[in-house]
N, C-alpha and C positions, 0 to 999 in steps of 0.2 A: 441486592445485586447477586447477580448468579456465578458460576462455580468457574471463575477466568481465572485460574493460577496457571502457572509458567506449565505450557505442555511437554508432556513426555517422547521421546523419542517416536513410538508407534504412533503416534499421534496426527502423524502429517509424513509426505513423502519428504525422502531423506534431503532432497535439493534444498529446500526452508529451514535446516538445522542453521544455516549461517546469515538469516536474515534474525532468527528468534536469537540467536546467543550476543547480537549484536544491544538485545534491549536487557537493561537492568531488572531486577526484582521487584515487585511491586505493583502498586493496581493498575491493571493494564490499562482498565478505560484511561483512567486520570492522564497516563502515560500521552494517548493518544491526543488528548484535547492539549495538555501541554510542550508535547512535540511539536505538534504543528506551528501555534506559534514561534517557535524559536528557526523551523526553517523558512517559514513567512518572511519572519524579522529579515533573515540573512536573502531569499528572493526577491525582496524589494530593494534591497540596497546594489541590484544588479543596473549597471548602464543598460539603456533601451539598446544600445549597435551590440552588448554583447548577448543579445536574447538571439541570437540567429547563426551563434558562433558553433561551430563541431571543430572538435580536436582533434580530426581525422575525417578523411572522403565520406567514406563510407560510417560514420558515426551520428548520431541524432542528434540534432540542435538542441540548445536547452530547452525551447519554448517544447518540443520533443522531447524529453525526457520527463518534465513534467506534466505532458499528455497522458505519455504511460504509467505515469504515479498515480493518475487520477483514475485511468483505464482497469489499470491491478486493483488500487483499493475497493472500486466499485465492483469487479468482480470478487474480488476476496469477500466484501460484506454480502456479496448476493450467495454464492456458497454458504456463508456461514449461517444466513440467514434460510435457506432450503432445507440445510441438515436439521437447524433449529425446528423448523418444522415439519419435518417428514424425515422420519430415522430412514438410515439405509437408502437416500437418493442416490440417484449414479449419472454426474452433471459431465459436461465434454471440458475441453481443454481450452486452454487460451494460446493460440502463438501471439509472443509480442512481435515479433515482426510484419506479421500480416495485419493485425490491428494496428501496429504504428503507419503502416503507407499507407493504412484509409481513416486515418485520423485527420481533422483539419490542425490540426496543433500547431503546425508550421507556420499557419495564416493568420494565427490568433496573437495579440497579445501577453506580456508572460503576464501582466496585472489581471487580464482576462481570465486567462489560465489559473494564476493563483484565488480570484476569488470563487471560479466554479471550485475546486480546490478545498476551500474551506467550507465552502458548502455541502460537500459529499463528505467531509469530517465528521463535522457536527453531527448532521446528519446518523452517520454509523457510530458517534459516540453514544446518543442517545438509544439508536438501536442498541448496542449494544449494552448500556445500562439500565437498561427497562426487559432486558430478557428476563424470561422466571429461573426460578432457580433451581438445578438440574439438567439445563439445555446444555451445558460446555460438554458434558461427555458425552452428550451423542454426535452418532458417527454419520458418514455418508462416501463415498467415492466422488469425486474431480481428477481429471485426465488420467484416470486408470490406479490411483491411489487413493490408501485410505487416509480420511482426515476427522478431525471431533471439530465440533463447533467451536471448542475454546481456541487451538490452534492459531483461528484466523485472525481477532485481533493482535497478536503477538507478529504472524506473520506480516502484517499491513505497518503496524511499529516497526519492526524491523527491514520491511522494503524499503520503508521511507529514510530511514538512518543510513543504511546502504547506499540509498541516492544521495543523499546528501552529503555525506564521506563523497564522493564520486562525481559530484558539483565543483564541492571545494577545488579536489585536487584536479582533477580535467577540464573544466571550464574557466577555475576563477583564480587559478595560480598564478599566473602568466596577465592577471590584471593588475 
């Protein structure tokens, strides 16, 4: 396994300091394959009438917000995976809002949604446990910041935690 300890500050732009301090110490893959399960657990036990539910006008449905969980991590592993290989790429940005209105997510299933879901998990678990070892500290640019490769799964851990805190209390409190 290659060199995923908890990244340093210069390591990724400052906006991910509070998505990475959200995940615990420790191997990040394991983190990854094991997280998910646990918010799986907690998305299937959601009523089908509250999959379409926003806690405001203007806010994403759930089956919407885990479009964009699936949206981010697959972007997150495809940066991490470009830097992995080609030091010094310089990749564009993502807005989540223009990728969430041309997302089908709305139309989908959340069981739909969660198993593409775990498929893009797995998926960058394995990526990311089969890297060689040396690829975490290399560098690259995404939307005008520098990042190392290790960054990303921490960041992809911690997006996910963040949504999930933000499930609970915005969608499934008030159930």
């Amino acid at each position: 396994m290659t060199d995923f300890g908890r990244p340093g500050p210069g390591e990724h732009a400052d906006y991910y300091a509070r998505y990475i301090a959200l995940v615990p110490d420790g191997n990040i893959v394991a983190m990854l394959l094991n997280q998910l399960g646990d918010t799986v657990e907690m998305l299937r036990a959601i009523p089908e009438e509250r999959e379409t539910y926003r806690y405001a006008e203007d806010k994403w449905s759930l089956r919407e917000v885990i479009g964009h969980v699936i949206d981010t991590e697959r972007m997150f592993a495809f940066r991490a995976l470009a830097m992995a290989r080609e030091d010094d790429v310089d990749l564009p940005g993502m807005d989540q809002d223009v990728w969430g209105a041309r997302s089908n997510a709305a139309e989908r299933t959340l069981s739909d949604l969660i198993e593409e879901w775990i498929a893009v998990r797995r998926s960058n678990v394995h990526l990311f446990s089969t890297m060689p070892d040396g690829v975490g500290g290399r560098k690259g640019r995404a939307s005008g910041f520098d990042f190392t490769v290790r960054s990303f799964p921490w960041m992809i851990a911690g997006h996910e935690l963040w949504h999930r805190d933000l499930i609970r209390s915005d969608y499934l409190e008030q159930v």
